[in-house]
C-alpha positions as CSV (number, residue, x, y, z in Angstrom):
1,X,109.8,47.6,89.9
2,X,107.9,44.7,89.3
3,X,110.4,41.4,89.2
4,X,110.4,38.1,88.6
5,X,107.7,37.3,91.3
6,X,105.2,39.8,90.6
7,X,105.4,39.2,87.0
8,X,104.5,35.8,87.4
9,X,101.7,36.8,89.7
10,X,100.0,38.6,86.8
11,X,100.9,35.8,84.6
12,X,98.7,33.5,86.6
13,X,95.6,35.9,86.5
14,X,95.6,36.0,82.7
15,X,95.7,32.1,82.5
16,X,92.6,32.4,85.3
17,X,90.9,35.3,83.2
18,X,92.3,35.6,79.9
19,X,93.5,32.1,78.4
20,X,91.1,30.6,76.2
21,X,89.1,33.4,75.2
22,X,88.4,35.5,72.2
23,X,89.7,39.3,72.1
24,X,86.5,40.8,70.9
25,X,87.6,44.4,71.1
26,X,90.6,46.7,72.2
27,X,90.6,50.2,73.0
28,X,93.6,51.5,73.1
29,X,95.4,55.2,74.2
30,X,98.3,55.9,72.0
31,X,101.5,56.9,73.7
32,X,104.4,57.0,71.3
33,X,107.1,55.8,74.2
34,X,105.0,52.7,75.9
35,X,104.3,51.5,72.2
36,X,106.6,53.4,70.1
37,X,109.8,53.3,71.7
38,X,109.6,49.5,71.0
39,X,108.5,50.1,67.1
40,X,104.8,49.5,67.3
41,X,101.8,51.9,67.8
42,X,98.5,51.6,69.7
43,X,96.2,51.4,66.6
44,X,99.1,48.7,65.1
45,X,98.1,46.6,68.6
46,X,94.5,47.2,68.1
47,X,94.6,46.0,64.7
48,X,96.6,42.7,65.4
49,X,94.5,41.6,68.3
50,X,90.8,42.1,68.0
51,X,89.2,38.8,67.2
52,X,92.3,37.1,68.0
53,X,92.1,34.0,70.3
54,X,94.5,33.9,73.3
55,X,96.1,30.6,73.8
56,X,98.3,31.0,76.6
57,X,100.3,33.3,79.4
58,X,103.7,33.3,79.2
59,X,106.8,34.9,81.2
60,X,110.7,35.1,80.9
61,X,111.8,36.7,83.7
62,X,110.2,40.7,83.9
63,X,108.8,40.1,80.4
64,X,105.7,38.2,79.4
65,X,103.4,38.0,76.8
66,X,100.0,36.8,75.3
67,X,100.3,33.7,73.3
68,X,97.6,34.6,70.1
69,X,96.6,31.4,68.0
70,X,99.0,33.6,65.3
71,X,101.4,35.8,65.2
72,X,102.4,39.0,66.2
73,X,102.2,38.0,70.1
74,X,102.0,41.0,72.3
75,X,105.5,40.8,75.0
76,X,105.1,43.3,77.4
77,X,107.9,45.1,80.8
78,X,106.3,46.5,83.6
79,X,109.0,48.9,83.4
80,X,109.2,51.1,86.9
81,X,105.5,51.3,87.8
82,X,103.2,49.5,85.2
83,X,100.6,46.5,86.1
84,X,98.0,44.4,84.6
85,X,94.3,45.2,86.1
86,X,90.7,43.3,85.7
87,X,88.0,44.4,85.8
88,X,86.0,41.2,88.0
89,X,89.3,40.2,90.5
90,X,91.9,42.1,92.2
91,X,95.5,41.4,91.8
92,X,96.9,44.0,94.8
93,X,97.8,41.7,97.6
94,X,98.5,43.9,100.2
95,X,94.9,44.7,101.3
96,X,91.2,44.5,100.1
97,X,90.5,46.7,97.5
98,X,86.8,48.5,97.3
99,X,84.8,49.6,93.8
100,X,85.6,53.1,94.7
101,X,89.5,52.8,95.6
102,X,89.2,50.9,91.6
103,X,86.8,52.5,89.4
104,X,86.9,51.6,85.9
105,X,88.8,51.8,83.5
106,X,91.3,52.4,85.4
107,X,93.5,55.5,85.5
108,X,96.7,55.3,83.6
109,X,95.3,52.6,81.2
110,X,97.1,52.1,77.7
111,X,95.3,49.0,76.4
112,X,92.0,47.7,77.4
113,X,91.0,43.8,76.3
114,X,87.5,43.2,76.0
115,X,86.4,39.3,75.9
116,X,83.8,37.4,74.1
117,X,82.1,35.8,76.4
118,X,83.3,37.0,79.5
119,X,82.3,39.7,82.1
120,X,86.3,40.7,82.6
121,X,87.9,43.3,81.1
122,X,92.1,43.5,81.3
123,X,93.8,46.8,81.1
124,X,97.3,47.4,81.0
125,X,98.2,50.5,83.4
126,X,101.6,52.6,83.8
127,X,102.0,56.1,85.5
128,X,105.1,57.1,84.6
129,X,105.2,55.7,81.2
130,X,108.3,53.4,81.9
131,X,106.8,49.8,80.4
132,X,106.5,48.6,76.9
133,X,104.4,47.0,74.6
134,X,105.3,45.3,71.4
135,X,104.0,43.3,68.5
136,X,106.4,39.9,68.0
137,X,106.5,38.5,64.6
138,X,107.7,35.1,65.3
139,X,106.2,31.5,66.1
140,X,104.6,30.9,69.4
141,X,107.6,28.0,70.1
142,X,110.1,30.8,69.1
143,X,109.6,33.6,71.4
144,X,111.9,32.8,73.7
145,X,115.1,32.7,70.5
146,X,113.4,36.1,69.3
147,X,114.7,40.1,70.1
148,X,114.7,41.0,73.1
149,X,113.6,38.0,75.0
150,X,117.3,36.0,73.4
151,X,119.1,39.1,74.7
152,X,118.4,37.9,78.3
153,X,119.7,35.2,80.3
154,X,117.9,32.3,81.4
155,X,115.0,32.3,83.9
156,X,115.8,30.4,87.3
157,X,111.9,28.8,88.1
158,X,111.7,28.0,84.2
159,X,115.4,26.9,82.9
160,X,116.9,25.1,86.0
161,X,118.4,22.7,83.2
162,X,120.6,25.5,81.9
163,X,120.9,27.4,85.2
164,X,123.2,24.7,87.2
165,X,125.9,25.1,89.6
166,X,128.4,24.8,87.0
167,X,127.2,27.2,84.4
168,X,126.8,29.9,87.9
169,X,130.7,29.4,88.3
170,X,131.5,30.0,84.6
171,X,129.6,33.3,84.5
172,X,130.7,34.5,87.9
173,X,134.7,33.7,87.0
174,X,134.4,35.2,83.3
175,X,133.4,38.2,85.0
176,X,135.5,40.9,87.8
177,X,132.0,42.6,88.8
178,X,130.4,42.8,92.2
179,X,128.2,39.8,92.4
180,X,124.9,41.9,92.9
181,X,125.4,44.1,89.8
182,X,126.4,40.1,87.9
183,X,122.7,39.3,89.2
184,X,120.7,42.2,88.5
185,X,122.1,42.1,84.6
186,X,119.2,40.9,82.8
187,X,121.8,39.9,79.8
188,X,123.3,37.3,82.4
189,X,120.3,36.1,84.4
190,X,116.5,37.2,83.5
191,X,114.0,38.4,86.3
192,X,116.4,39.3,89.8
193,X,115.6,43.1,90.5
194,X,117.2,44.4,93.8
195,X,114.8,42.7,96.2
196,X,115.1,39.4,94.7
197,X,118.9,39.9,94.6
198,X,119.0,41.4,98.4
199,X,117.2,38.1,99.6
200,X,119.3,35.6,97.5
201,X,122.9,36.9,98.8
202,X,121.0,37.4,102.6
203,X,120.4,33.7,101.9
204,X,123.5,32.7,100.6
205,X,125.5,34.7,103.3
206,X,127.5,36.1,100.9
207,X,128.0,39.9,100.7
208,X,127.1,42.0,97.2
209,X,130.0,44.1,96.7
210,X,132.6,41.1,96.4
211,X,133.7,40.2,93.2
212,X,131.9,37.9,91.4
213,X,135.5,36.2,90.1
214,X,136.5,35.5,93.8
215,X,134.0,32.9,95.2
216,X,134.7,29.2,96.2
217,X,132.7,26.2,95.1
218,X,131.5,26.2,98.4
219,X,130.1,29.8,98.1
220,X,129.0,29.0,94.0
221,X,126.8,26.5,95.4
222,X,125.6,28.1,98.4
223,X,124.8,30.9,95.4
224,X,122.7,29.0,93.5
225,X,121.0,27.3,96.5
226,X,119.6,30.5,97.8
227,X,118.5,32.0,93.7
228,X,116.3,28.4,93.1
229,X,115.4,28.7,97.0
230,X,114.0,32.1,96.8
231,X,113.0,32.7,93.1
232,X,111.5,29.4,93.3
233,X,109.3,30.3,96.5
234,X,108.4,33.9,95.8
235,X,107.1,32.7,92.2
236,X,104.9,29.4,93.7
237,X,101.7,28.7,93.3
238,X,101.3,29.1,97.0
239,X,102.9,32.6,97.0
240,X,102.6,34.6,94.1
241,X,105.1,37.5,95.1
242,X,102.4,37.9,98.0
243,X,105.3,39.0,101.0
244,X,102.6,38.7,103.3
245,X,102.9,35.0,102.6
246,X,107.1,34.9,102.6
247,X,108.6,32.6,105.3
248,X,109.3,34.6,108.3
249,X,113.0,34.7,108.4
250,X,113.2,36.0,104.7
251,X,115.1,39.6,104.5
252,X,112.5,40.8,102.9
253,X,110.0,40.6,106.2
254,X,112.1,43.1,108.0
255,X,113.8,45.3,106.2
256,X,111.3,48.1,105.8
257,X,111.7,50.2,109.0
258,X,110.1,53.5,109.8
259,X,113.5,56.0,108.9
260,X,114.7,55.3,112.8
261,X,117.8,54.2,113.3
262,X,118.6,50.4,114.5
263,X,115.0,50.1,113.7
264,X,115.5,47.0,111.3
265,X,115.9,43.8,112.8
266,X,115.6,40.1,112.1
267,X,113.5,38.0,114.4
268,X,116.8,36.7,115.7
269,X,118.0,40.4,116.5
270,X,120.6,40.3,114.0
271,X,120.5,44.0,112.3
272,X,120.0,45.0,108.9
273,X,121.8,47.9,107.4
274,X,122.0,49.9,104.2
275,X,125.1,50.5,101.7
276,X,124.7,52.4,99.0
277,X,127.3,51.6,96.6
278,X,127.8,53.4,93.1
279,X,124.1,55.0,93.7
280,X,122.7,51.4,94.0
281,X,121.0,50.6,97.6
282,X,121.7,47.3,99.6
283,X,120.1,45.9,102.3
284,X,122.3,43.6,104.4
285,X,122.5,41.3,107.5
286,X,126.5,41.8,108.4
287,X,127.1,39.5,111.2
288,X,126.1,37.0,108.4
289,X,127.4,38.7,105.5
290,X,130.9,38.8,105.2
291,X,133.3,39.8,102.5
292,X,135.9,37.5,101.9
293,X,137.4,38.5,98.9
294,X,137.8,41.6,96.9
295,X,135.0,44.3,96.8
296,X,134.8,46.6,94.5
297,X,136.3,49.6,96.1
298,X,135.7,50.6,100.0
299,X,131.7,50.0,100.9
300,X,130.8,53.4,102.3
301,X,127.9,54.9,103.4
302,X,126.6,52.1,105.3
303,X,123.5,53.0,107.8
304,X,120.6,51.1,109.3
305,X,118.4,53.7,108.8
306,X,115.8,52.5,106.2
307,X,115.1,56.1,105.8
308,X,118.5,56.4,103.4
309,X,117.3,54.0,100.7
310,X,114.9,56.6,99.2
311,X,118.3,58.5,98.0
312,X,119.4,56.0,95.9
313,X,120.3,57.9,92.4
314,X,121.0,56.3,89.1
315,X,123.9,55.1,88.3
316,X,124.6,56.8,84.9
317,X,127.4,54.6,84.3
318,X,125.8,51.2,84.2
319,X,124.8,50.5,81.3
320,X,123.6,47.1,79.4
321,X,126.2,45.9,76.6
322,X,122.8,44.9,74.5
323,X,120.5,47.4,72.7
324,X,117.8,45.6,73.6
325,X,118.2,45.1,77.2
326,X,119.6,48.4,77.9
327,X,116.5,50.2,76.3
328,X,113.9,48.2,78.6
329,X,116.6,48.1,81.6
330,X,117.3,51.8,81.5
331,X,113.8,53.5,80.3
332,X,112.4,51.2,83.0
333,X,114.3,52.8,85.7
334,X,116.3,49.8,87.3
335,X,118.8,51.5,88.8
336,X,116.5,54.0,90.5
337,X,113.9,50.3,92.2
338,X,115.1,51.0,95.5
339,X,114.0,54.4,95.7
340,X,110.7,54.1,95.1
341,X,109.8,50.5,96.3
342,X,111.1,51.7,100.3
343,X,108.6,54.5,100.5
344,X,105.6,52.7,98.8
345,X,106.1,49.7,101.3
346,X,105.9,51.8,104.3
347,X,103.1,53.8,103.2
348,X,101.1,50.6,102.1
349,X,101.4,48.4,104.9
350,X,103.6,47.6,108.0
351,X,105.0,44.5,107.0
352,X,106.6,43.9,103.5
353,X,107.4,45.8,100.2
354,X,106.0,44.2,97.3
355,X,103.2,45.7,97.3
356,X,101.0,46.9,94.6
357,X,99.4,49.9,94.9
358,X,97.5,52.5,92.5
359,X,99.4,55.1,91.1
360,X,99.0,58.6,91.9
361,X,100.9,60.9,89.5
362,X,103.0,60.3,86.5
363,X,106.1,61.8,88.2
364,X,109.6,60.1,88.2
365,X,109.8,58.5,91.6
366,X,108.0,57.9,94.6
367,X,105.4,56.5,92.9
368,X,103.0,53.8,93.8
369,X,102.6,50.4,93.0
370,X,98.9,49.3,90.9
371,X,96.7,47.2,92.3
């Protein structure tokens, strides 16, 4: 699933392509759950944005949107498997992509923007019909304080101000939940998916399954260290959720094995192994990750086989406390990431796992990311 990095990936080539230019036509496929589980339709989107100017690019965590010189604004999820695409650049980063591996319009494509002036041409893509689109009646300045976007937590590159050490302690205490699933809740904190979430408690040396209600300052801190530290990294100018381009001692380097056992290792030789907790999938370093507090029942199930993360199931019970977010986090497929991000990575390339690939079927699972 597209997180917080990758989304702002895409944001940046719709500033380089989009921004400042007139919509001069849309065609559109209609697909009544990509548009109409989220109230509009594809003529409704058609209708509100040709001859519309877009003004700016915007993200909050896995969401983002056009900014139109009026309103609606389209805000659009990636959901499991869904990507932006252009016609003139590529926006895979995991190899050089050739006119035949893209042809165009792309398969899978919902919405197609057509610019005045302008040789590029922007589709919106999604295999297993997992994403949304929607029309936003508000303000441009008011987005962010509109359904669903206020139904999320703040975003850790764009609201340090509100994300400090102190308000991370205050959610973890209110809360007896392991501190991965506290993450992962878009309601608390917008954008960490499983990866994101993996490399901040690798960084933090903390482990996932302890309570979030049982940390010390100490460990608080070390918390919130690692989020800004990796969020801010993975979503840089320099990066762009490119893991080709991730510092070398980052989890996320190493933990995509070939199925063998005690075939994931860190440069160091520390290993990396697998629990699957409640259906969810966890990779973890444990000479550096220990518990040291209460965890959520016993961690079983623990293997260094890469292989076992493309089990993971859903976890039926998990389920957001907000309509909004628990239609986009559930439809989307969050608790089922793991699964299909392990296989794509090692078919892709050797090396890391966000990688954006075409899609091949519109199956559940197993899937492949779009370039």
């Amino acid at each position: 699933m597209p997180e917080i990095a990758e989304v702002a990936r895409i944001v940046h080539f719709l500033k380089k392509h989009a921004v400042g230019k007139t919509v001069q036509s849309v065609k559109t496929q209609e697909d009544t759950i990509i548009y109409g589980k989220v109230g509009t339709s594809a003529a409704e989107f058609e209708k509100a944005m040709t001859g519309k100017k877009i003004v700016n690019a915007r993200q909050q965590g896995k969401y983002f949107w056009l900014e139109m010189d009026s309103p609606p604004h389209p805000l659009m999820h990636f959901g499991m498997s869904g990507w932006m695409k252009f016609s003139n650049d590529h926006t895979a980063y995991y190899r050089p992509t050739t006119p035949e591996e893209n042809p165009w319009p792309p398969k899978f494509w919902k919405f197609i923007l057509q610019l005045k002036d302008s040789d590029c041409e922007v589709a919106f893509i999604d295999a297993r019909r997992l994403g949304r689109i929607r029309l936003v009646n508000a303000k441009a300045d008011d987005m962010r304080i509109t359904t669903p976007l206020k139904e999320n937590g703040p975003d850790p590159v764009l609201d340090p101000e509100i994300l400090t050490v102190e308000w991370l302690k205050k959610k973890l205490s209110s809360k007896k939940v392991p501190v991965k699933a506290l993450l992962l809740d878009q309601a608390n904190i917008s954008g960490i998916g499983n990866w994101v979430g993996d490399e901040i408690m690798y960084q933090a040396r903390l482990h996932p399954e302890q309570y979030s209600n049982t940390f010390t300052d100490e460990q608080v801190k070390r918390l919130h260290d690692a989020m800004m530290y990796v969020c801010n990294t993975a979503c840089g100018p320099e990066v762009m959720g490119d893991s080709d381009k991730f510092p070398e001692d980052w989890l996320m380097k190493h933990r995509w094995g070939k199925g063998k056992k005690d075939s994931n290792k860190l440069p160091n030789g520390d290993k990396i192994t697998f629990l699957k907790v409640g259906g969810r999938t966890s990779a973890i370093v444990p000479r550096v990750q220990k518990k040291t507090g209460a965890v959520a029942g016993d961690v079983s199930g623990a293997s260094s086989s890469a292989e076992d993360e493309k089990d993971t199931k859903p976890r039926a019970e998990n389920k957001r406390k907000k309509a909004a977010i628990k239609e986009e986090e559930e439809e989307a497929g969050e608790e089922g990431e793991e699964a299909a991000v392990a296989p794509q990575a090692k078919r892709g390339r050797k090396g890391g796992a966000i990688k954006v690939e075409e899609p091949t079927k519109v199956t559940p699972r197993r899937s492949r990311r779009n370039a």
